[in-house]
Short mmCIF file of the C-alpha atoms (twelve columns), coordinates in Angstrom:
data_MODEL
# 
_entry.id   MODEL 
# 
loop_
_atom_site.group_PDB 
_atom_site.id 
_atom_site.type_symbol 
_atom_site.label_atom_id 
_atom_site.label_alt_id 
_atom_site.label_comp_id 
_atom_site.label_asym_id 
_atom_site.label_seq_id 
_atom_site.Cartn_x 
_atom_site.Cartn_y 
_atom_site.Cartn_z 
_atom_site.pdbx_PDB_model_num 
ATOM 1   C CA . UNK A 1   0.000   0.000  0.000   1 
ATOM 2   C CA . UNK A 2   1.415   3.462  -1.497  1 
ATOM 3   C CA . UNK A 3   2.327   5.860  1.535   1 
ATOM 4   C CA . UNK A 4   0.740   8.773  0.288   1 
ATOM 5   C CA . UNK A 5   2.918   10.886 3.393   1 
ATOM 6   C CA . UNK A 6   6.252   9.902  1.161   1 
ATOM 7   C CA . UNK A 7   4.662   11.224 -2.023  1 
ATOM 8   C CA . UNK A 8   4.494   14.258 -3.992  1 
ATOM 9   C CA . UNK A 9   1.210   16.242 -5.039  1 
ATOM 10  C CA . UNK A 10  1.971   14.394 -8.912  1 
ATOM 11  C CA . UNK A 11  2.453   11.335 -6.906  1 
ATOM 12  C CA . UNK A 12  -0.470  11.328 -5.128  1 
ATOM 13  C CA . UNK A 13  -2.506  12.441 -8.176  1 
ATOM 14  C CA . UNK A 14  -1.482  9.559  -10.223 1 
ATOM 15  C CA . UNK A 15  -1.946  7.196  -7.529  1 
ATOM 16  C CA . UNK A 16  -5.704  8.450  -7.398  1 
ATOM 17  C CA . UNK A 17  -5.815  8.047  -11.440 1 
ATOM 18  C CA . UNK A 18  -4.557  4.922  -11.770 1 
ATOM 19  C CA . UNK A 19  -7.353  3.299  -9.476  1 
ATOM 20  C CA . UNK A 20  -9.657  4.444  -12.102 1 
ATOM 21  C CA . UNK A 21  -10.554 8.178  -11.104 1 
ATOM 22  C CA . UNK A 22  -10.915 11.568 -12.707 1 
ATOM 23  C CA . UNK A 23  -9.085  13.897 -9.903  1 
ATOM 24  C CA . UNK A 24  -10.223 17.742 -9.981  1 
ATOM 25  C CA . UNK A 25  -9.366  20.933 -8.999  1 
ATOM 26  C CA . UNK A 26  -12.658 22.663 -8.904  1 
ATOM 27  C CA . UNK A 27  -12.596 26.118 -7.175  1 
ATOM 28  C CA . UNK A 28  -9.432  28.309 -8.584  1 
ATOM 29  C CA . UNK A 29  -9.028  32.015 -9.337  1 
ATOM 30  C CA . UNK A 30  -7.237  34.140 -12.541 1 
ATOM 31  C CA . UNK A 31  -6.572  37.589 -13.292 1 
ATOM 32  C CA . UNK A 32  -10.403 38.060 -14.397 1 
ATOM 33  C CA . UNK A 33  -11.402 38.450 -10.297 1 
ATOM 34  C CA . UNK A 34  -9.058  38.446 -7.801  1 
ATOM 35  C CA . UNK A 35  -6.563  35.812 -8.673  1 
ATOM 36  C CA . UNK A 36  -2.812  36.890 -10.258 1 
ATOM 37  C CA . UNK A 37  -2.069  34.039 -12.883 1 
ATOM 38  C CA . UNK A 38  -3.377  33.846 -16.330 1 
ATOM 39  C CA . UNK A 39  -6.186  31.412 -17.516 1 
ATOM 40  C CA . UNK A 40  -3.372  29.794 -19.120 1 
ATOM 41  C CA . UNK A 41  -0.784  29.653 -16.358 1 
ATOM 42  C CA . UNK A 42  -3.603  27.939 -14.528 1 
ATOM 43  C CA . UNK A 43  -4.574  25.271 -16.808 1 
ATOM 44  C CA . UNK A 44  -0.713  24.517 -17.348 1 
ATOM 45  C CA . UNK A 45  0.082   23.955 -14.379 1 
ATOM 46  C CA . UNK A 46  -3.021  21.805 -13.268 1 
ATOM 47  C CA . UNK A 47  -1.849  19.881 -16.443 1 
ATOM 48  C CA . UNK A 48  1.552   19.263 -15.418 1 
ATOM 49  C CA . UNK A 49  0.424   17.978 -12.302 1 
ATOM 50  C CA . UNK A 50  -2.049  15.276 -14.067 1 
ATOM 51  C CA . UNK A 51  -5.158  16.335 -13.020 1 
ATOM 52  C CA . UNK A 52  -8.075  15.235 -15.428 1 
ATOM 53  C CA . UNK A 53  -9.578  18.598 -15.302 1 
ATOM 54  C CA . UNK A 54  -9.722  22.492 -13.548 1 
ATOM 55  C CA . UNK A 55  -12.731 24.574 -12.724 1 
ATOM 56  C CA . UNK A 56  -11.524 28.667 -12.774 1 
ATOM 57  C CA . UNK A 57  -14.583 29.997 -11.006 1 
ATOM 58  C CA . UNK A 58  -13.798 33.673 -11.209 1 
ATOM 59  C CA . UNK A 59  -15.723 35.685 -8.897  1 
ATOM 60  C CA . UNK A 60  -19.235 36.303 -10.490 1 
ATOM 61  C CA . UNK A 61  -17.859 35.625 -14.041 1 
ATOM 62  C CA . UNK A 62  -16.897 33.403 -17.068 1 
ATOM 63  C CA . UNK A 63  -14.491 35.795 -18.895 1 
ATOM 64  C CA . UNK A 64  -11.413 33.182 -18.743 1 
ATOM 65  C CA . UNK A 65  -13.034 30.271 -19.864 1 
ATOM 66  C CA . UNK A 66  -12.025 30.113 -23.625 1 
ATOM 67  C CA . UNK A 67  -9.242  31.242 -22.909 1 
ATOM 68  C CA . UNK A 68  -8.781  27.902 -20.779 1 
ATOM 69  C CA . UNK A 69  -10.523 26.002 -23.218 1 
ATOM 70  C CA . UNK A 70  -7.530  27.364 -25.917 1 
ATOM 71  C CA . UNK A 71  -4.474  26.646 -23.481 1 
ATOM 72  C CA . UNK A 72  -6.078  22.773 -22.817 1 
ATOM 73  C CA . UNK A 73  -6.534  22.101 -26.728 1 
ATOM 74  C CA . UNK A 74  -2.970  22.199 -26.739 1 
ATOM 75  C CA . UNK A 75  -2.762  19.006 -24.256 1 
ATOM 76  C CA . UNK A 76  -4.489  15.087 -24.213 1 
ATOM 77  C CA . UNK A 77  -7.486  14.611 -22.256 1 
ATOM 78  C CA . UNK A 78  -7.514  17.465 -20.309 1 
ATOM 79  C CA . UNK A 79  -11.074 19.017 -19.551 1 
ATOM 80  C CA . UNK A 80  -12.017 22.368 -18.664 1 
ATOM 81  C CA . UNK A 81  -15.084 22.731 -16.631 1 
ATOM 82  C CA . UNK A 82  -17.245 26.091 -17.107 1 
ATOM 83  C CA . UNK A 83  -17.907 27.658 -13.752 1 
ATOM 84  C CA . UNK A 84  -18.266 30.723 -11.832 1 
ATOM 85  C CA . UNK A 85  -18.291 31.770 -7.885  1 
ATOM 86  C CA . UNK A 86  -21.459 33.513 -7.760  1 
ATOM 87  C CA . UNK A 87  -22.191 35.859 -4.793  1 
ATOM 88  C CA . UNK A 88  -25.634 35.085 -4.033  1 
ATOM 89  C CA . UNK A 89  -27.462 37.135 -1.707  1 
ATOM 90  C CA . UNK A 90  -26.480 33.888 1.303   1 
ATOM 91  C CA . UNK A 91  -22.881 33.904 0.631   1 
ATOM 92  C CA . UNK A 92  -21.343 31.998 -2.434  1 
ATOM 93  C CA . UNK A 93  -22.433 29.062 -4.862  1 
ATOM 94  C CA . UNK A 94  -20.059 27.371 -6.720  1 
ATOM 95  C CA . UNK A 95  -21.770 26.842 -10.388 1 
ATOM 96  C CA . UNK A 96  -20.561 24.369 -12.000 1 
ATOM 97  C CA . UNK A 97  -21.454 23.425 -16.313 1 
ATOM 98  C CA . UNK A 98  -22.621 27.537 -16.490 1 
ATOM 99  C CA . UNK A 99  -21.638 29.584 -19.743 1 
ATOM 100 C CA . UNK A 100 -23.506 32.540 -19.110 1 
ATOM 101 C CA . UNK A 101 -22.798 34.978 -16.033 1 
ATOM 102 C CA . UNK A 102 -25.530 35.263 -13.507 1 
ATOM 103 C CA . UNK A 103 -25.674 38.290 -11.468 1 
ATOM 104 C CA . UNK A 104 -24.735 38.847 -7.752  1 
ATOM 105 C CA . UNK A 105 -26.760 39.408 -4.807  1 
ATOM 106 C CA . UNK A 106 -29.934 37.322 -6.109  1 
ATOM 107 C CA . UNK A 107 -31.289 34.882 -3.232  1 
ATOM 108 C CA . UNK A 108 -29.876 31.763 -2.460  1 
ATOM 109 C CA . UNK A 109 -33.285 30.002 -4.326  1 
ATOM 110 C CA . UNK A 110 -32.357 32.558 -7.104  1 
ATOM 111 C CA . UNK A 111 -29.065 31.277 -7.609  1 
ATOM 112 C CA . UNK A 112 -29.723 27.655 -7.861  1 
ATOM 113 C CA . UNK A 113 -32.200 28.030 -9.753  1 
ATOM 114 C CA . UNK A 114 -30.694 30.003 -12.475 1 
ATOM 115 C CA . UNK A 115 -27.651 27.499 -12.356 1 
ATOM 116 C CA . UNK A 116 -30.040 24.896 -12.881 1 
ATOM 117 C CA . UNK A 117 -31.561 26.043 -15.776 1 
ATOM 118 C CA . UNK A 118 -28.823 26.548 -17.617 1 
ATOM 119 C CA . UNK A 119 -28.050 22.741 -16.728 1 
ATOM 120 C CA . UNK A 120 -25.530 23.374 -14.168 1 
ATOM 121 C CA . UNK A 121 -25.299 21.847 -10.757 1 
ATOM 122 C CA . UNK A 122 -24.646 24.536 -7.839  1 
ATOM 123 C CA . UNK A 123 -22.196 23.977 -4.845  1 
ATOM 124 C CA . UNK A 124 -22.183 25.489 -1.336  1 
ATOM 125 C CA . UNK A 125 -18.641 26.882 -1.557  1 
ATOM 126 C CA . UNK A 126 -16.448 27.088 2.158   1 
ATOM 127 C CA . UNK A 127 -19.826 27.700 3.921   1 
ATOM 128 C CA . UNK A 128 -18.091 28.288 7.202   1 
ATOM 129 C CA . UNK A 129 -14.967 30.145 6.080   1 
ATOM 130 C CA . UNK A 130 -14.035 33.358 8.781   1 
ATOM 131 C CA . UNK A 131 -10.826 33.928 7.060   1 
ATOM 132 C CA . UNK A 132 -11.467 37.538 8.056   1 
ATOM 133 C CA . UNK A 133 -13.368 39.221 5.161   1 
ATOM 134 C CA . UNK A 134 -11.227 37.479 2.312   1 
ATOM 135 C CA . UNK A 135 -14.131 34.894 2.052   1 
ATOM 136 C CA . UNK A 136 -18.094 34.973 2.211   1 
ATOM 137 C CA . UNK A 137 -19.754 31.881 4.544   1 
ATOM 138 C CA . UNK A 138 -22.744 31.369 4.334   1 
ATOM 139 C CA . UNK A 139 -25.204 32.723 6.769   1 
ATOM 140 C CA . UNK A 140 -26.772 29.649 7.418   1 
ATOM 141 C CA . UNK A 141 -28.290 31.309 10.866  1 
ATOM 142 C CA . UNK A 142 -30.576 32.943 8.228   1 
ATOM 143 C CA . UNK A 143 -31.150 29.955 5.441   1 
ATOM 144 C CA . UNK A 144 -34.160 27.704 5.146   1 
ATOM 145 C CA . UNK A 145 -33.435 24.109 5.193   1 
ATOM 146 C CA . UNK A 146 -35.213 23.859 1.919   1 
ATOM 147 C CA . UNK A 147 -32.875 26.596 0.054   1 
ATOM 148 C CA . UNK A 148 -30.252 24.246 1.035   1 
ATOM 149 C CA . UNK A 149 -31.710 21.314 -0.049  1 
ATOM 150 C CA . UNK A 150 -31.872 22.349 -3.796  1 
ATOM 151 C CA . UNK A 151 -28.524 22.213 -3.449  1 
ATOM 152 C CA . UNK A 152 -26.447 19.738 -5.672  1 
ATOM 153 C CA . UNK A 153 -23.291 19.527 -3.186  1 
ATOM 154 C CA . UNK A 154 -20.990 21.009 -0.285  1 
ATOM 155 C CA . UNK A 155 -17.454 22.023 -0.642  1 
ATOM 156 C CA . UNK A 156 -16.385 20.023 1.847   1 
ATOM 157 C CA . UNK A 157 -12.420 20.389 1.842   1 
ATOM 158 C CA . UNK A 158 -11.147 23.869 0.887   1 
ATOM 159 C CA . UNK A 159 -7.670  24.249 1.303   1 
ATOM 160 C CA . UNK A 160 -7.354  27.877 1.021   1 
ATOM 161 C CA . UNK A 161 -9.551  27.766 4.541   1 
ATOM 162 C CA . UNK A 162 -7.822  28.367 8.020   1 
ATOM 163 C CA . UNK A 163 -10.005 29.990 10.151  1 
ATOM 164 C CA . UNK A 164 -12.006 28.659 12.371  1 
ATOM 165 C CA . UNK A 165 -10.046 25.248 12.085  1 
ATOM 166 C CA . UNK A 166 -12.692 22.973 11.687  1 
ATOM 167 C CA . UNK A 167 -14.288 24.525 9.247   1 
ATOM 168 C CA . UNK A 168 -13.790 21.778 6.558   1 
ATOM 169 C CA . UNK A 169 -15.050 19.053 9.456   1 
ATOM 170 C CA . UNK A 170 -18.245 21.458 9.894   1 
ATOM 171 C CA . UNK A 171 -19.010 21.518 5.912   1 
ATOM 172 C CA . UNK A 172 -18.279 18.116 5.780   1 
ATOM 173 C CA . UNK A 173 -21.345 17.420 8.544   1 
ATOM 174 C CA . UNK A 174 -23.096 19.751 6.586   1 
ATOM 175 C CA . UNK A 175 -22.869 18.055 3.218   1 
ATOM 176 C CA . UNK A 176 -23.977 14.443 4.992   1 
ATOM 177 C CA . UNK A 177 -27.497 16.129 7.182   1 
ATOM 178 C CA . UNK A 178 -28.382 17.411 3.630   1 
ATOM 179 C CA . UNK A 179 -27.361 13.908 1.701   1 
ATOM 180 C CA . UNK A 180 -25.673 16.622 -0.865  1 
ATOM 181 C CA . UNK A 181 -22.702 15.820 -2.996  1 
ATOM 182 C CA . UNK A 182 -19.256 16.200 -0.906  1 
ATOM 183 C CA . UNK A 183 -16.621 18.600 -3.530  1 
ATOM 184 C CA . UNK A 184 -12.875 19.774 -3.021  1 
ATOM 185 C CA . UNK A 185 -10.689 22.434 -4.297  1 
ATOM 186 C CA . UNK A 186 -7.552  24.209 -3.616  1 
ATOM 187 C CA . UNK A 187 -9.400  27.730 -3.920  1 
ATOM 188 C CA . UNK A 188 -6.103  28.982 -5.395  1 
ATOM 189 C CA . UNK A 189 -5.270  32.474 -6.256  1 
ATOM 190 C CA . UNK A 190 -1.732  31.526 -7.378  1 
ATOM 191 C CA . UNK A 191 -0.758  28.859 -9.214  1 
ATOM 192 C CA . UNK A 192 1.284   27.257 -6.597  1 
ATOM 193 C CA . UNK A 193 -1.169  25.722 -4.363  1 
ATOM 194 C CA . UNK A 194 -3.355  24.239 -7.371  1 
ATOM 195 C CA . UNK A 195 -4.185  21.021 -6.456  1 
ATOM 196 C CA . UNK A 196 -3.935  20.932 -2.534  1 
ATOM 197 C CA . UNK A 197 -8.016  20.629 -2.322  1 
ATOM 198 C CA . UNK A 198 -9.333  17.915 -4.647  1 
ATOM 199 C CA . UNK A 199 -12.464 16.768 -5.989  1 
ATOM 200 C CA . UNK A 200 -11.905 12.707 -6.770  1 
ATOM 201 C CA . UNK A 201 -15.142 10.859 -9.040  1 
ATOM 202 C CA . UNK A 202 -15.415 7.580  -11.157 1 
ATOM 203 C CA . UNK A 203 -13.882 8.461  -14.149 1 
ATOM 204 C CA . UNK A 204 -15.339 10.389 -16.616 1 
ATOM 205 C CA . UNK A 205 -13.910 12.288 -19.990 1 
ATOM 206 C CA . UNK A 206 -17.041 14.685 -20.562 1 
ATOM 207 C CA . UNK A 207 -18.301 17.496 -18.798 1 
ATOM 208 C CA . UNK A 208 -22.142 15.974 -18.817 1 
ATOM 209 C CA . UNK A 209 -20.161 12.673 -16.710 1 
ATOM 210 C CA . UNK A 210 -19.088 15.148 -14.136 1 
ATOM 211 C CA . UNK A 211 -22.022 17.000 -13.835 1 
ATOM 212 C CA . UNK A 212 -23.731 13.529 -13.533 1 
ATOM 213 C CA . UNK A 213 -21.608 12.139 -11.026 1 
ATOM 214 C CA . UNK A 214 -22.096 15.080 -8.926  1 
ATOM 215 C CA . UNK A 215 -26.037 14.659 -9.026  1 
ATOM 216 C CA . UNK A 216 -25.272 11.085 -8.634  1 
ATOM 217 C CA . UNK A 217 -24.010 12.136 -5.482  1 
ATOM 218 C CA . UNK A 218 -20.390 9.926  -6.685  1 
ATOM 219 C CA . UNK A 219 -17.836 12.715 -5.837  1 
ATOM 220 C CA . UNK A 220 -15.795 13.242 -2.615  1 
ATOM 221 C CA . UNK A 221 -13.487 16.045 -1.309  1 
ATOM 222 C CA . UNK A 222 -10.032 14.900 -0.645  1 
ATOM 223 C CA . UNK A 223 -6.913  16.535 1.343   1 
ATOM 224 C CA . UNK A 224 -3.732  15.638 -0.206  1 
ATOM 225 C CA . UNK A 225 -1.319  14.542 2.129   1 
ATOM 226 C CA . UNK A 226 1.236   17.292 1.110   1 
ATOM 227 C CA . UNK A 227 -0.836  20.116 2.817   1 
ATOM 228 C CA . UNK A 228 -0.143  18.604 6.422   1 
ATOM 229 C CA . UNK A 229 3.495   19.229 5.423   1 
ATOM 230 C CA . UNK A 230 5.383   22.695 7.435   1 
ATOM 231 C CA . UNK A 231 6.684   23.957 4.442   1 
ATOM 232 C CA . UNK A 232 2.915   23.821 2.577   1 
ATOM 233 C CA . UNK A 233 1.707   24.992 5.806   1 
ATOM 234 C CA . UNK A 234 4.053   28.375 6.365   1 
ATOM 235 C CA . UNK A 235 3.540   28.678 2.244   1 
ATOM 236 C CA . UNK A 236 0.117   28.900 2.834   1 
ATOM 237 C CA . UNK A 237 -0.039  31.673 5.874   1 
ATOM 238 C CA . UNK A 238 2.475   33.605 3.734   1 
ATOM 239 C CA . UNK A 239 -0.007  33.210 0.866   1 
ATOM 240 C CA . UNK A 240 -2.551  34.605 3.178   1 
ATOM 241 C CA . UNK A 241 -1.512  37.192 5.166   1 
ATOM 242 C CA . UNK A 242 0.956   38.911 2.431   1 
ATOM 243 C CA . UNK A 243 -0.652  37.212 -0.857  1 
ATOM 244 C CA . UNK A 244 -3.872  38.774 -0.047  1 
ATOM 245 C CA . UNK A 245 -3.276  42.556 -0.449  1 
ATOM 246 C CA . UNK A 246 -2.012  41.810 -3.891  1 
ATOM 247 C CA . UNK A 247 -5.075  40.255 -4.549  1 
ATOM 248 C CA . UNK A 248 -7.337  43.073 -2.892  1 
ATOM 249 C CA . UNK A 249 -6.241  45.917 -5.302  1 
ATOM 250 C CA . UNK A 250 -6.074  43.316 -7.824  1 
ATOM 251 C CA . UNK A 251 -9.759  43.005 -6.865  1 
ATOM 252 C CA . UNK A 252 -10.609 46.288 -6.950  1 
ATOM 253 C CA . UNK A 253 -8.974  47.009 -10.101 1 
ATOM 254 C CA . UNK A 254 -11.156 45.097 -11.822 1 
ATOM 255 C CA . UNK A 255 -14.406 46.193 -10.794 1 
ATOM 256 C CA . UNK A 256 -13.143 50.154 -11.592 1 
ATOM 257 C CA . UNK A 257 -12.576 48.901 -14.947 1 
ATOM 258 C CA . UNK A 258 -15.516 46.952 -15.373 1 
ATOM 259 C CA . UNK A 259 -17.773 49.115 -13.718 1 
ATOM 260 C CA . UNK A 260 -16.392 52.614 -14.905 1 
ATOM 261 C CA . UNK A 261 -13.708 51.987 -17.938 1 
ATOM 262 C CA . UNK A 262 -14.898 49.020 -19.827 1 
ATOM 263 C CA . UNK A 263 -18.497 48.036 -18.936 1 
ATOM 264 C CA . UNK A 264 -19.941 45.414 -20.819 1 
ATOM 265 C CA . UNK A 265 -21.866 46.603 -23.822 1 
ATOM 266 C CA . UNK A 266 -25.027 47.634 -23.526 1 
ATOM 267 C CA . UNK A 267 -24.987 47.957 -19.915 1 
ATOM 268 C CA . UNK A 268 -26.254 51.310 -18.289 1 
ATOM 269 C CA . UNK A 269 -24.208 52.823 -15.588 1 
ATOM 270 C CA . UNK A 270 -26.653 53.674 -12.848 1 
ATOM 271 C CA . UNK A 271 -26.497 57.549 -12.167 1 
ATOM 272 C CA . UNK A 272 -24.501 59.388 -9.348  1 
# 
């Protein structure tokens, strides 16, 4: 039996794919919200580690997927998942098989539904994240059981998450009361920590099979061992606590230009 505590992140990946799995990152960030790679940085680098696939679910928007789609053409079996981290009105939903942006601050019901309709499945992402501001739980004090039920799955593992420190065991609880698929992802804003927070699934080579096995309830969030390692550990505080004002003006810049420079067409700027 492999000892996965001896083995790289690649290791451990291709351990995972040669008992028959597709192995996911499914929650990772580019230069179109507040991440600070390329599209194509992103997909390289989830490439050279052998994942089957990557989700870039840009805050509230879809702007990098063909460019993803563009850098994976260039590799064998590699799948690029359409998503988007949309801020619903109850904190944020992972939207998984979406082409078309949906817009923020609709209720939670609102949300899924829209997701749904465009034949998407939508995913509770780090409901019980604090990491002071630079995430948005869920205020589950204030959701009906029956918003979350509609549901399609939990983020169960995000790596990206320290605070509080059970967080991931709390999501995890969540995900089995609701009998709602269990996800992973590395929640990456750099390309670095790709893969520490997987998504593992029978295999599948289409992005109807993963949406499938997630209704099918046939996915499960997994922790690599390298994150329990000091120097992924101190990498990912440093990523935090420095990494993140980088990533707040990086933020910011992009919803001046959106909003004020480069608004999409047709869109009316409300007045002063």
């Amino acid at each position: 039996m492999l000892d996965l505590e001896e083995l790289s992140l690649h290791q451990e990946i291709a351990s995972l794919r040669a008992q028959g799995k597709s192995v996911y990152d499914l929650h990772s960030h580019t230069q179109y919200s507040d991440g600070l790679r390329s599209p194509e940085t992103m997909v390289r680098t989830a490439y050279e580690l052998g994942l089957s696939g990557i989700a870039i679910t840009d805050h509230d928007s879809t702007d990098s997927y063909e460019r993803a789609c563009a850098e994976a053409a260039k590799y064998d079996d590699f799948m690029i998942i359409p998503a988007s981290e949309v801020s619903s009105g109850a904190g944020h939903v992972l939207a998984y098989g979406i082409r078309e942006e949906l817009p923020a601050g609709l209720p939670l019901t609102e949300t899924t539904e829209r997701i749904h309709a465009q034949g998407g499945v939508a995913v509770a992402a780090h409901p019980y994240s604090a990491n002071l501001g630079t995430q948005d739980p869920f205020d589950l004090d204030n959701i009906e059981e029956a918003e979350l039920a509609l549901l399609d799955g939990i983020e169960v593992y995000n790596s990206s998450v320290l605070f509080p420190g059970n967080a991931n065991e709390l999501a995890s609880a969540l995900a089995d009361k609701y009998q709602l698929a269990r996800l992973g992802g590395s929640d990456a804003h750099y390309a670095w920590s790709l893969g520490t927070g997987l998504t593992v699934m029978p295999e599948t080579h289409t992005v109807d099979g993963f949406l499938q096995n997630i209704r099918d309830r046939k996915s499960e969030g997994h922790k690599p061992a390298v994150n329990d390692r000091f120097g992924t550990k101190v990498h990912r505080y440093l990523d935090y606590f420095v990494g993140g004002i980088p990533r707040a003006f990086m933020f910011i810049a992009n919803q001046i230009r959106e909003r004020y420079l480069d608004p999409p067409q047709g869109e009316v700027l409300p007045e002063e």
